[in-house]
PDB file of N, CA, C and O in Angstrom:
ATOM      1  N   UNK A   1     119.368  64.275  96.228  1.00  0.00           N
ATOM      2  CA  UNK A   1     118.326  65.184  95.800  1.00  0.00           C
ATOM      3  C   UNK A   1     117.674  65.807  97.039  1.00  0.00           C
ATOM      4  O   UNK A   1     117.278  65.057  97.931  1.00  0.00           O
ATOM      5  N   UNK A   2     117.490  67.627  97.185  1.00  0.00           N
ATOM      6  CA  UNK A   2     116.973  67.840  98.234  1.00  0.00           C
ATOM      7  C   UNK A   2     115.634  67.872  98.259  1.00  0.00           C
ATOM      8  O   UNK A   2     114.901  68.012  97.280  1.00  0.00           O
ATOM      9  N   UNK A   3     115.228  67.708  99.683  1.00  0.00           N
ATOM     10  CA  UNK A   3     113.307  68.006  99.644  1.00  0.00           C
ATOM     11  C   UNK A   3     112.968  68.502 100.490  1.00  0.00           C
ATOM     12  O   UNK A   3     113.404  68.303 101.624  1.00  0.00           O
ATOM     13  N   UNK A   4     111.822  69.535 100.097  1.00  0.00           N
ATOM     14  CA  UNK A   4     111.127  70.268 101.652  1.00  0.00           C
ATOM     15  C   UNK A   4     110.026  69.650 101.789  1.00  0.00           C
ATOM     16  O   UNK A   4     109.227  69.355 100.900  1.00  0.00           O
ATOM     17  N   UNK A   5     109.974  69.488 102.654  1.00  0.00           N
ATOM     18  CA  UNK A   5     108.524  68.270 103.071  1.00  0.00           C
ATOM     19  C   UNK A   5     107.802  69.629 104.096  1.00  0.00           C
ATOM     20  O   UNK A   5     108.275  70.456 104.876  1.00  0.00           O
ATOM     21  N   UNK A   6     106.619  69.347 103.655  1.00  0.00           N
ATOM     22  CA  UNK A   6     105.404  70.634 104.199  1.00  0.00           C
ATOM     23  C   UNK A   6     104.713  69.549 105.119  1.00  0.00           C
ATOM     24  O   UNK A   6     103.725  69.268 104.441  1.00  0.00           O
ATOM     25  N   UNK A   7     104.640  68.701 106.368  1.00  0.00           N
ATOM     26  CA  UNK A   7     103.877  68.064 107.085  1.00  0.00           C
ATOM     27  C   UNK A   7     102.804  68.541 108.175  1.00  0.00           C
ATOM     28  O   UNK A   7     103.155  69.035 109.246  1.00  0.00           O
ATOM     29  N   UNK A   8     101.190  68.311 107.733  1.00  0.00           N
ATOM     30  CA  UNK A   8     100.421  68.944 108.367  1.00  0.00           C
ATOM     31  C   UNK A   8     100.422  70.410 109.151  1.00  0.00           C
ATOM     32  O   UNK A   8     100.471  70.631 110.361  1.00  0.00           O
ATOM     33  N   UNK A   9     100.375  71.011 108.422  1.00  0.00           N
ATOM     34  CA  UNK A   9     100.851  72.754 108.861  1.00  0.00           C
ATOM     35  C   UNK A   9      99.562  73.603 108.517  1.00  0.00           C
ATOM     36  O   UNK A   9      99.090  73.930 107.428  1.00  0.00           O
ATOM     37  N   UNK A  10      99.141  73.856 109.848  1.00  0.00           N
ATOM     38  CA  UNK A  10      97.878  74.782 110.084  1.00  0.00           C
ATOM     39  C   UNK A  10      98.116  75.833 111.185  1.00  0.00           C
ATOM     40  O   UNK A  10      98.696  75.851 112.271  1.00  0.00           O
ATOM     41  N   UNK A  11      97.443  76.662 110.465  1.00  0.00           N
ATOM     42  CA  UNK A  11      97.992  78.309 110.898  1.00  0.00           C
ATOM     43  C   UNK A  11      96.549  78.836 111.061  1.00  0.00           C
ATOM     44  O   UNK A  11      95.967  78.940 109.981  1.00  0.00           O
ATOM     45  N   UNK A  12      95.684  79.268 112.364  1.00  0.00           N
ATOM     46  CA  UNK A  12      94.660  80.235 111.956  1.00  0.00           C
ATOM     47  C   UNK A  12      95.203  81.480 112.568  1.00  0.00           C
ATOM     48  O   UNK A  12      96.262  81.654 113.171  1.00  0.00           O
ATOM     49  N   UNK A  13      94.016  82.500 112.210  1.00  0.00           N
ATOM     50  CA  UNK A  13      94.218  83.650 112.516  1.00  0.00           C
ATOM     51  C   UNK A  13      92.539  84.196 113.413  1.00  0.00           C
ATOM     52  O   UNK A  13      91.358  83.850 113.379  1.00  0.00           O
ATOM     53  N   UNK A  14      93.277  85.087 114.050  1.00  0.00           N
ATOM     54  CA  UNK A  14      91.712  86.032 114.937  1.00  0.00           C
ATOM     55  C   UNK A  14      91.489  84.764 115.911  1.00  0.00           C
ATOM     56  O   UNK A  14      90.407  84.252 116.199  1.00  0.00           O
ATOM     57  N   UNK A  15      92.678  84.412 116.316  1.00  0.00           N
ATOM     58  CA  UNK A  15      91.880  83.717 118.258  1.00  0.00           C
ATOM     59  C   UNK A  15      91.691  82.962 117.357  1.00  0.00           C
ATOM     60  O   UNK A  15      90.465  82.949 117.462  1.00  0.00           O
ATOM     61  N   UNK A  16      92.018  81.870 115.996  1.00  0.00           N
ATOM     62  CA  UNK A  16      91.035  80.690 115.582  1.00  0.00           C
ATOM     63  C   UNK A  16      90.243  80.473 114.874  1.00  0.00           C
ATOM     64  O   UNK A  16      89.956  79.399 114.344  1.00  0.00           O
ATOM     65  N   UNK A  17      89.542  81.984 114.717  1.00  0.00           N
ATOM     66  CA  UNK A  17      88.898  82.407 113.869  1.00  0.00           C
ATOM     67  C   UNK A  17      88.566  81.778 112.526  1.00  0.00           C
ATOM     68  O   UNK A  17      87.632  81.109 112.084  1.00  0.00           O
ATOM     69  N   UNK A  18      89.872  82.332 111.991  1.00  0.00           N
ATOM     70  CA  UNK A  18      89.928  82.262 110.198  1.00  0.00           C
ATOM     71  C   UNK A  18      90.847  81.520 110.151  1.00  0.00           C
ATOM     72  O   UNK A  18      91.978  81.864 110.495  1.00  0.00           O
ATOM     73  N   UNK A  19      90.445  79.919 109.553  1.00  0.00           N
ATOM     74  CA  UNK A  19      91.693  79.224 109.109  1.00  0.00           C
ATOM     75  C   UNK A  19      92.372  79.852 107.678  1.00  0.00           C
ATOM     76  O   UNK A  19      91.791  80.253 106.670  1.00  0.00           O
ATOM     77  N   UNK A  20      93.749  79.787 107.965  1.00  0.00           N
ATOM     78  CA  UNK A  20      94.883  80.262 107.017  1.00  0.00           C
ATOM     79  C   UNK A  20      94.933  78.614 106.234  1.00  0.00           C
ATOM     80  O   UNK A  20      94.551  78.320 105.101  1.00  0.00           O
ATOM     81  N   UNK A  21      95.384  77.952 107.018  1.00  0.00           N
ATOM     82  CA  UNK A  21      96.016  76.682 106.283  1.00  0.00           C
ATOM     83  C   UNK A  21      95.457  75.478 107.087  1.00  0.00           C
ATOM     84  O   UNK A  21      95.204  75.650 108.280  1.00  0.00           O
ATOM     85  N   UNK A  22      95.261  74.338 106.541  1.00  0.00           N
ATOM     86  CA  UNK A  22      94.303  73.563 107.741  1.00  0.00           C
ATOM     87  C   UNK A  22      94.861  72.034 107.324  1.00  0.00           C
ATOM     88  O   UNK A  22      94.345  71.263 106.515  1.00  0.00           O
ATOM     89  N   UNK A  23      95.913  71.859 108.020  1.00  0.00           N
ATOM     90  CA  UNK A  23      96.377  70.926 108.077  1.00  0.00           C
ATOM     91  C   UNK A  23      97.412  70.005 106.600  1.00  0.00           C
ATOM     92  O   UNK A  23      97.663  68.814 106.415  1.00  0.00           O
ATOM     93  N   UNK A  24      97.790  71.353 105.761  1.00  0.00           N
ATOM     94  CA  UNK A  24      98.344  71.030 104.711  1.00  0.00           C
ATOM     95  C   UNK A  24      99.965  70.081 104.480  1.00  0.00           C
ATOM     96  O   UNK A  24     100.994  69.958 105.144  1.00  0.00           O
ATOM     97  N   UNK A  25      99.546  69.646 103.391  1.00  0.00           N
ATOM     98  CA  UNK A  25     100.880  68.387 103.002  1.00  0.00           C
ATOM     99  C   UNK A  25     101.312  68.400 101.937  1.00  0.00           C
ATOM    100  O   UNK A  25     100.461  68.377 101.048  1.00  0.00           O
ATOM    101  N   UNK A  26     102.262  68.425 101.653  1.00  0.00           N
ATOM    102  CA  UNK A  26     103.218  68.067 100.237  1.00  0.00           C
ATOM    103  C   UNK A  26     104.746  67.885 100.154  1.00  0.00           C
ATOM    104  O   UNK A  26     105.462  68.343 101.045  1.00  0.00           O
ATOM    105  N   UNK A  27     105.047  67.496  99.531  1.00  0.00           N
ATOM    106  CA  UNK A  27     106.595  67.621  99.317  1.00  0.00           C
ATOM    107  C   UNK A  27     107.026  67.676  98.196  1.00  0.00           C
ATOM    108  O   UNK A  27     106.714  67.004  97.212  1.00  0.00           O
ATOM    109  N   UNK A  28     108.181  68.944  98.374  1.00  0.00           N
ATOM    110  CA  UNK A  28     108.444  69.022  97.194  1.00  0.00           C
ATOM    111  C   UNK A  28     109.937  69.093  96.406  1.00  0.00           C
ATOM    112  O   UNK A  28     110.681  70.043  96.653  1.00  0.00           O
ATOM    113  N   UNK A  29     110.298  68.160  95.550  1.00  0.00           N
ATOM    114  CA  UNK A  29     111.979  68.147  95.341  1.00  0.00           C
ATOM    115  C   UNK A  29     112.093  69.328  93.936  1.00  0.00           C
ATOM    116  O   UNK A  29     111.356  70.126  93.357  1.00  0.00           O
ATOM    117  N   UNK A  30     113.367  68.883  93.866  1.00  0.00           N
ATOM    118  CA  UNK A  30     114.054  70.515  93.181  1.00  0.00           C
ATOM    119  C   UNK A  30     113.015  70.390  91.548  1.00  0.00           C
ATOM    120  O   UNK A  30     112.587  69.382  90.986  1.00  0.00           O
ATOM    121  N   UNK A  31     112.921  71.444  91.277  1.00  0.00           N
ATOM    122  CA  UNK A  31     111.993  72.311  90.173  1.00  0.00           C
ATOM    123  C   UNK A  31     111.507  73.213  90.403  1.00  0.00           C
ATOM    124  O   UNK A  31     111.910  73.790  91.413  1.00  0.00           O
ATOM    125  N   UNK A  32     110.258  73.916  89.530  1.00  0.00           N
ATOM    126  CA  UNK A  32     109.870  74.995  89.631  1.00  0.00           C
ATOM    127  C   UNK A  32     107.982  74.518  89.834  1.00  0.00           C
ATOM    128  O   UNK A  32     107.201  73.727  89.303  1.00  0.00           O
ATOM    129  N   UNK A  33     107.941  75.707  91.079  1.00  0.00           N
ATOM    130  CA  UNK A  33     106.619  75.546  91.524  1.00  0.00           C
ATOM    131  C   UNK A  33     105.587  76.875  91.161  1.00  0.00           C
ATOM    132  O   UNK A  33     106.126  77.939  90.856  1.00  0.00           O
ATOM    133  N   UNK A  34     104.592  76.811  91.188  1.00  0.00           N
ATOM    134  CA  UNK A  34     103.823  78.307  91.341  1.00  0.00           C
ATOM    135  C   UNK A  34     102.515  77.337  92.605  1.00  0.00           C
ATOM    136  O   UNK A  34     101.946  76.246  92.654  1.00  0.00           O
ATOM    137  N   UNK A  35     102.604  78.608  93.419  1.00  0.00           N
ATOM    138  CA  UNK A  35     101.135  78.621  94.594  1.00  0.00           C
ATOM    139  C   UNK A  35     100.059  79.523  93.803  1.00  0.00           C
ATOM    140  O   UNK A  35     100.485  80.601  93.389  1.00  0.00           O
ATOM    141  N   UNK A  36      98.563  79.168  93.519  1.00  0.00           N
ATOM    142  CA  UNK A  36      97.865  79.820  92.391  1.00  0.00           C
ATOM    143  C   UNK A  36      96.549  79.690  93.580  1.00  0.00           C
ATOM    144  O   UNK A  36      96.166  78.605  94.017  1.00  0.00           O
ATOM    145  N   UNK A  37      96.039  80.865  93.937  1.00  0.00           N
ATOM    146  CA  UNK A  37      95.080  80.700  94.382  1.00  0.00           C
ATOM    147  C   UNK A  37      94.189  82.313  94.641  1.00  0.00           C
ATOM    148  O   UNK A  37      94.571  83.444  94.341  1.00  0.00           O
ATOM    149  N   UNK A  38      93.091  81.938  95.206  1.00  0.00           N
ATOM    150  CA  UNK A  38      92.421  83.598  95.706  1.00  0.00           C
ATOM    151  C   UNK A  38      93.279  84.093  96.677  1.00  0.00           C
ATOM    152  O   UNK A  38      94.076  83.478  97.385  1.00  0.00           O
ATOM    153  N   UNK A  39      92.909  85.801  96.605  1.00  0.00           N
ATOM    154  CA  UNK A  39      93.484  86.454  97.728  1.00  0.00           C
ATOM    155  C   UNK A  39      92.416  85.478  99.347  1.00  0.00           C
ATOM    156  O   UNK A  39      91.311  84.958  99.504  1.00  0.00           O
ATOM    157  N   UNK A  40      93.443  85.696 100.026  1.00  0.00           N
ATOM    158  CA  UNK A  40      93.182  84.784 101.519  1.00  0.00           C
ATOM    159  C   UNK A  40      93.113  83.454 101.558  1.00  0.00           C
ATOM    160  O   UNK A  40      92.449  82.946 102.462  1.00  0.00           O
ATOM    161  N   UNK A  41      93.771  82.632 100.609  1.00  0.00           N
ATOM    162  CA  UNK A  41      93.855  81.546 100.604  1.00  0.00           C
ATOM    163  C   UNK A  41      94.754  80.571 101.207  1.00  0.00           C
ATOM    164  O   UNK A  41      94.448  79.383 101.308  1.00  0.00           O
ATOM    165  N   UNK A  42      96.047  81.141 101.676  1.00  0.00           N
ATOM    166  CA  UNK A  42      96.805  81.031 102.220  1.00  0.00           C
ATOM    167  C   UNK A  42      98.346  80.675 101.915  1.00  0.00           C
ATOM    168  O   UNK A  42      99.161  79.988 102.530  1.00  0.00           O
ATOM    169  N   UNK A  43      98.420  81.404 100.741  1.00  0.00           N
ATOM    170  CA  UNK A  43      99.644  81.374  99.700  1.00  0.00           C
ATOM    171  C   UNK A  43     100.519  82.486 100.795  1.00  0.00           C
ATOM    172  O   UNK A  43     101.610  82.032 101.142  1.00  0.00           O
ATOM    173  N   UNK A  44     100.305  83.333 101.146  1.00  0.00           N
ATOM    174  CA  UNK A  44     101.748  83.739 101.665  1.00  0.00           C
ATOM    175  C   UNK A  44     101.908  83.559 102.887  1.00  0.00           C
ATOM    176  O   UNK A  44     102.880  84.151 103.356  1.00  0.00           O
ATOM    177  N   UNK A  45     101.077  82.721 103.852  1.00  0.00           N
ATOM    178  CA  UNK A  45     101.121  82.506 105.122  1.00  0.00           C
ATOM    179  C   UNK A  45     101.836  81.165 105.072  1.00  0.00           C
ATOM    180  O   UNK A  45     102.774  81.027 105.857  1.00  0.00           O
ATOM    181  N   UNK A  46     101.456  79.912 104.067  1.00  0.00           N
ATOM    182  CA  UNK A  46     102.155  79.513 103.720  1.00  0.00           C
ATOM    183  C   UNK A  46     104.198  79.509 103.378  1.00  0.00           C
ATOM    184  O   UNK A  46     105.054  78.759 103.849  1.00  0.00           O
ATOM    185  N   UNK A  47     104.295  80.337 102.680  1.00  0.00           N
ATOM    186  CA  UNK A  47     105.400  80.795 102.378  1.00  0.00           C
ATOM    187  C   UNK A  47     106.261  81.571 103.464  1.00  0.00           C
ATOM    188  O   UNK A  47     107.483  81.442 103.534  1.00  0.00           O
ATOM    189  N   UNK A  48     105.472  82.440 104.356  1.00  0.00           N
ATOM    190  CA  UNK A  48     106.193  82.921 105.522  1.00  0.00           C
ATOM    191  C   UNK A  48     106.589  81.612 106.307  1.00  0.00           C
ATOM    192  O   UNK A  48     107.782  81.422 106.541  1.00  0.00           O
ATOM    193  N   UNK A  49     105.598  80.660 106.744  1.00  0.00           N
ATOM    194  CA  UNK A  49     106.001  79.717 107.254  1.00  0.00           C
ATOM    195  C   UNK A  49     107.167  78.904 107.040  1.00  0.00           C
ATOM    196  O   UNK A  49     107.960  78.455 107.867  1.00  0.00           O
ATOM    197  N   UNK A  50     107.118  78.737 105.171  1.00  0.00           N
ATOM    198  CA  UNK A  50     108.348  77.945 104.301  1.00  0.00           C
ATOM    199  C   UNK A  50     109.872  78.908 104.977  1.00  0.00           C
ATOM    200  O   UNK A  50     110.949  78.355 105.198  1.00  0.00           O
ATOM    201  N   UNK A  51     109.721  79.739 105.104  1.00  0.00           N
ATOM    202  CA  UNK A  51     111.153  80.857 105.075  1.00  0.00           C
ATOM    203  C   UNK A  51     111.138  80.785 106.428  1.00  0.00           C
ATOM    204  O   UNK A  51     112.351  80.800 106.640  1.00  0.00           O
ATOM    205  N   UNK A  52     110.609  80.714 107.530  1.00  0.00           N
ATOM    206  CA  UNK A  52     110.705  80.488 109.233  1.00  0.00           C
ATOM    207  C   UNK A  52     110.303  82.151 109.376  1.00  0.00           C
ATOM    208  O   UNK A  52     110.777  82.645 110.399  1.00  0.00           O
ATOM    209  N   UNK A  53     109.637  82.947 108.660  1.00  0.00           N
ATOM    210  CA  UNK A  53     109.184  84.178 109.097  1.00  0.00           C
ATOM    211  C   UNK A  53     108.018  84.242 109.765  1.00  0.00           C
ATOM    212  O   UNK A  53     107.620  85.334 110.171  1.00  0.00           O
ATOM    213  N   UNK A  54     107.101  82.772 110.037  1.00  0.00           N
ATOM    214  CA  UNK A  54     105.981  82.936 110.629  1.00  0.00           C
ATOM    215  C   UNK A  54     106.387  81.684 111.148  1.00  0.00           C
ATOM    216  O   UNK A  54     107.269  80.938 110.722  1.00  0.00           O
ATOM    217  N   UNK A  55     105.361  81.493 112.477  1.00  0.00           N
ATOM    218  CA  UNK A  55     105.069  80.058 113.074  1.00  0.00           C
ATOM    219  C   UNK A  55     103.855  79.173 112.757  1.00  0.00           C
ATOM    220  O   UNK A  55     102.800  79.747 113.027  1.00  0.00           O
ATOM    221  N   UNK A  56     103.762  78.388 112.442  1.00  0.00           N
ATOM    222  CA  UNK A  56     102.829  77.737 112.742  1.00  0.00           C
ATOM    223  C   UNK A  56     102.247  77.261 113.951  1.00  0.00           C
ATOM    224  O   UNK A  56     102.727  76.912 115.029  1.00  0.00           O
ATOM    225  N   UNK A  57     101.135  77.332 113.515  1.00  0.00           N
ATOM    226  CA  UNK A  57     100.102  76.459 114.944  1.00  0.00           C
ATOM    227  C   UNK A  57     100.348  75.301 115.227  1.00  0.00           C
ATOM    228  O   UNK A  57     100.474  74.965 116.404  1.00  0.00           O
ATOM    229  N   UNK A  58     100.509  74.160 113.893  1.00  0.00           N
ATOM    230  CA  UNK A  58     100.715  73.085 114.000  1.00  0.00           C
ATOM    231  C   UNK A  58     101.585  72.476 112.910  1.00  0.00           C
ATOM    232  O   UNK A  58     101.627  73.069 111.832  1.00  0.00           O
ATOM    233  N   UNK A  59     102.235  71.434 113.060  1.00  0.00           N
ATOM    234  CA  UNK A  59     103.148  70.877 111.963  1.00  0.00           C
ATOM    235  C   UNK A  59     104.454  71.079 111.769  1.00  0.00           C
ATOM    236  O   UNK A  59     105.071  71.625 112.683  1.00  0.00           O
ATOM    237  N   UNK A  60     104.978  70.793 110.872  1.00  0.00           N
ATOM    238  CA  UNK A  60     106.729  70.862 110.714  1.00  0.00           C
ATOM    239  C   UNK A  60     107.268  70.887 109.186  1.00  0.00           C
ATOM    240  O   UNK A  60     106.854  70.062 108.372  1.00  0.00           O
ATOM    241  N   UNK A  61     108.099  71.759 108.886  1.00  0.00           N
ATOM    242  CA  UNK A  61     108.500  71.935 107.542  1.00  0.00           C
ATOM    243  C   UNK A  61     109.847  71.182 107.751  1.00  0.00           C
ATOM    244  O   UNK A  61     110.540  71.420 108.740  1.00  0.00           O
ATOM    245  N   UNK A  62     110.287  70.077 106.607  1.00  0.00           N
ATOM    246  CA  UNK A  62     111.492  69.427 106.877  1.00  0.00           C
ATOM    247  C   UNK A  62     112.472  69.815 105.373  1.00  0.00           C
ATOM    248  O   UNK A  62     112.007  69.786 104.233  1.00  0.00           O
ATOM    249  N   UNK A  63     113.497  70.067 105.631  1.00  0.00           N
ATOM    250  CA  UNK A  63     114.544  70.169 104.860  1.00  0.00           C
ATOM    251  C   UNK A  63     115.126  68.776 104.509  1.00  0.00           C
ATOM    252  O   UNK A  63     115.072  68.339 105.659  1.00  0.00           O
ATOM    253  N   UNK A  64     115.521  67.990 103.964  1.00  0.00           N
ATOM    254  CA  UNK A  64     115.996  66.939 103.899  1.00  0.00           C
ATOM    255  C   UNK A  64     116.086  66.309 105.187  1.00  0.00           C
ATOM    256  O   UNK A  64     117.099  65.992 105.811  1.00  0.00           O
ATOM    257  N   UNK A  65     114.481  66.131 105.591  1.00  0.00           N
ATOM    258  CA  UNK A  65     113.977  65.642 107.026  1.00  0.00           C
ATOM    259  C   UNK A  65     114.886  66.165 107.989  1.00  0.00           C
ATOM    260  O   UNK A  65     115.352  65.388 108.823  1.00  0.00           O
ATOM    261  N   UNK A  66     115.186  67.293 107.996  1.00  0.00           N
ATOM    262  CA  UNK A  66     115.643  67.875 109.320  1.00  0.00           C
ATOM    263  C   UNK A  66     114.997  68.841 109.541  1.00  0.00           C
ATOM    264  O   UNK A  66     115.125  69.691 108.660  1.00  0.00           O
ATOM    265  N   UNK A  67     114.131  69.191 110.595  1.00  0.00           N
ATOM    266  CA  UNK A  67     113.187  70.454 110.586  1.00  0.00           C
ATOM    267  C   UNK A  67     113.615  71.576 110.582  1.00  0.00           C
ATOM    268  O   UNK A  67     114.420  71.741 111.499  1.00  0.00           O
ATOM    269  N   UNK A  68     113.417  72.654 109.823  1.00  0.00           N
ATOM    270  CA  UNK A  68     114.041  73.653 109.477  1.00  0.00           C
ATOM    271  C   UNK A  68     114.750  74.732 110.688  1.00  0.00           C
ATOM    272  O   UNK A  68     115.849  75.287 110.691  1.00  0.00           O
ATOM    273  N   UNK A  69     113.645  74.761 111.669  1.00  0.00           N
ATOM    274  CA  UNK A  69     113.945  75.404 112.831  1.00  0.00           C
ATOM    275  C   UNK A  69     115.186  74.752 113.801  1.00  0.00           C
ATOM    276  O   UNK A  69     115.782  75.319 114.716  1.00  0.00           O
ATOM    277  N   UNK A  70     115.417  73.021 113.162  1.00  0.00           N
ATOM    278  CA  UNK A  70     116.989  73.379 114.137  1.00  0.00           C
ATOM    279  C   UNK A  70     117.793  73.517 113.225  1.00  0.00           C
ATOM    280  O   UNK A  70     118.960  73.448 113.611  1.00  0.00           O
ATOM    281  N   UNK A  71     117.627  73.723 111.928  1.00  0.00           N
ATOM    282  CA  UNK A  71     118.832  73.899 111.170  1.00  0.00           C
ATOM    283  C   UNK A  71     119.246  75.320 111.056  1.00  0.00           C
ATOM    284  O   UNK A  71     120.287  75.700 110.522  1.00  0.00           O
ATOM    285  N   UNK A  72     118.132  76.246 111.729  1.00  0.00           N
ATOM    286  CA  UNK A  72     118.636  77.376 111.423  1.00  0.00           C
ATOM    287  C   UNK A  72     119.675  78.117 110.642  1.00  0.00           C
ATOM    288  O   UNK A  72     120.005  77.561 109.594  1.00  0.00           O
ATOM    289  N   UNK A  73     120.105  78.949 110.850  1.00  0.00           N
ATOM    290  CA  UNK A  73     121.290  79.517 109.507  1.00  0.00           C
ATOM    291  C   UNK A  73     121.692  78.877 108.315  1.00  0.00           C
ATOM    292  O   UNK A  73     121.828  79.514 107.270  1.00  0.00           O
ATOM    293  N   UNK A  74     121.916  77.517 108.406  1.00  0.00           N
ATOM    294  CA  UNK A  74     122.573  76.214 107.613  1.00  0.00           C
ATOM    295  C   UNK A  74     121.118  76.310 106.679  1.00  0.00           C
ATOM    296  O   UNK A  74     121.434  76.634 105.535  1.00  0.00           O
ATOM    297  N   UNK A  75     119.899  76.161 106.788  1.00  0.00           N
ATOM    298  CA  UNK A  75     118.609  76.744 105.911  1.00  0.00           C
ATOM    299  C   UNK A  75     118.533  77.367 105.263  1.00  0.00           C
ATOM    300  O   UNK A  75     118.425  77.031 104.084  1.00  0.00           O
ATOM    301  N   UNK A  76     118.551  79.154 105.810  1.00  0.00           N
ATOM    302  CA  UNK A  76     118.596  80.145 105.156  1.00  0.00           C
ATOM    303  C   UNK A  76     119.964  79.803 104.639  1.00  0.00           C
ATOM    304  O   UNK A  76     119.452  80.199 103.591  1.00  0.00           O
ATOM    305  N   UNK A  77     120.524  79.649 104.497  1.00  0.00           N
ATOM    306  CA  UNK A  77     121.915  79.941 103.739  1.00  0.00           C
ATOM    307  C   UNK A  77     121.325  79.171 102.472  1.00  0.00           C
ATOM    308  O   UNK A  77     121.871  79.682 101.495  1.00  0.00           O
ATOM    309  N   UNK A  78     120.321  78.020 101.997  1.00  0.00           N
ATOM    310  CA  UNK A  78     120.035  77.585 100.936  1.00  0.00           C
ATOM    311  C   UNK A  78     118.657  77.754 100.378  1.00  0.00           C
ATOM    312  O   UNK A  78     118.131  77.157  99.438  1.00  0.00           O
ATOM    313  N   UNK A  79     118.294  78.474 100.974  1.00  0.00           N
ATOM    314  CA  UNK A  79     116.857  79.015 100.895  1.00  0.00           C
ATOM    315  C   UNK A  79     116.754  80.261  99.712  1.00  0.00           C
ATOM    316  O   UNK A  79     117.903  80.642  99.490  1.00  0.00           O
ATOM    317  N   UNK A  80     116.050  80.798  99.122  1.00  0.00           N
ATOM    318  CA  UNK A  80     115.621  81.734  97.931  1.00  0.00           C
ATOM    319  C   UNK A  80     114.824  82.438  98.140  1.00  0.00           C
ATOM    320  O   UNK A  80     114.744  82.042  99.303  1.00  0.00           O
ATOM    321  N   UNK A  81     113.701  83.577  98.073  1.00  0.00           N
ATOM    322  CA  UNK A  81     112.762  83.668  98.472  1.00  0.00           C
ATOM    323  C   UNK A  81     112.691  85.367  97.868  1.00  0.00           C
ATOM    324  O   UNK A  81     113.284  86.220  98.528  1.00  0.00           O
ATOM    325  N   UNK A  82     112.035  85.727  96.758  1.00  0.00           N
ATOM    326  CA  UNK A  82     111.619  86.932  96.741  1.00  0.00           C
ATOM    327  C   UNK A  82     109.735  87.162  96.432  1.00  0.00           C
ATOM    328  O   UNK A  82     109.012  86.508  95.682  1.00  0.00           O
ATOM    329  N   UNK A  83     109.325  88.524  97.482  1.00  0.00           N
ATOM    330  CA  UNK A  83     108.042  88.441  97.532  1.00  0.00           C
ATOM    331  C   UNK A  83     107.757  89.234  96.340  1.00  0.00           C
ATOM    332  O   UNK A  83     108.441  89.510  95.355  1.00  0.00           O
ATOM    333  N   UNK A  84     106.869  89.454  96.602  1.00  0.00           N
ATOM    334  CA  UNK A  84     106.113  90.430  95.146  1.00  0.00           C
ATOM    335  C   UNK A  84     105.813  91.790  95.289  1.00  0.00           C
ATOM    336  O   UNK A  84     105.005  92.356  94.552  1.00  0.00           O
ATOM    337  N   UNK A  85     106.483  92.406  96.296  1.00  0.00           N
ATOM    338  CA  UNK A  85     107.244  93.724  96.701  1.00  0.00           C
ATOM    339  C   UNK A  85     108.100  93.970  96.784  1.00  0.00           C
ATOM    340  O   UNK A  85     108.382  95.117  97.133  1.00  0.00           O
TER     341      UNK A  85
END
């Protein structure tokens, strides 16, 4: 069974400013999810992060505990991802 594990992943923005995400955790195995929140909450900074389109400040997204960034290509090749544009 696969899992993406979200481990402590905080992202601000403006020099520090404005936390995006502040130290968030979950994991999650195969089903269907929805992210439900206000605008600036950090649902698609989040999600850029999930897809390796953004970096984080801090933390590590794991694919079946392999961090996504060395799995590169082998990731995206099982990855999904359409935005809402």
């Amino acid at each position: 069974m696969s899992t993406l594990e979200i481990r402590n992943i905080s992202k601000t923005y403006k020099k520090g400013a404005v936390k995006a995400l502040d130290n968030f955790n979950v994991v999650l195995t195969p089903g269907v999810y929805g992210l439900l929140g206000p605008n600036g909450a950090g649902k698609s900074t989040l999600m850029n992060i999930i897809t390796d389109n953004l970096n984080a400040d801090s933390g590590d997204v794991l694919y079946d505990g392999e961090n996504i960034k060395k799995l590169g290509k082998n990731y995206r090749s099982v990855l999904g991802y359409m935005p809402q544009q």
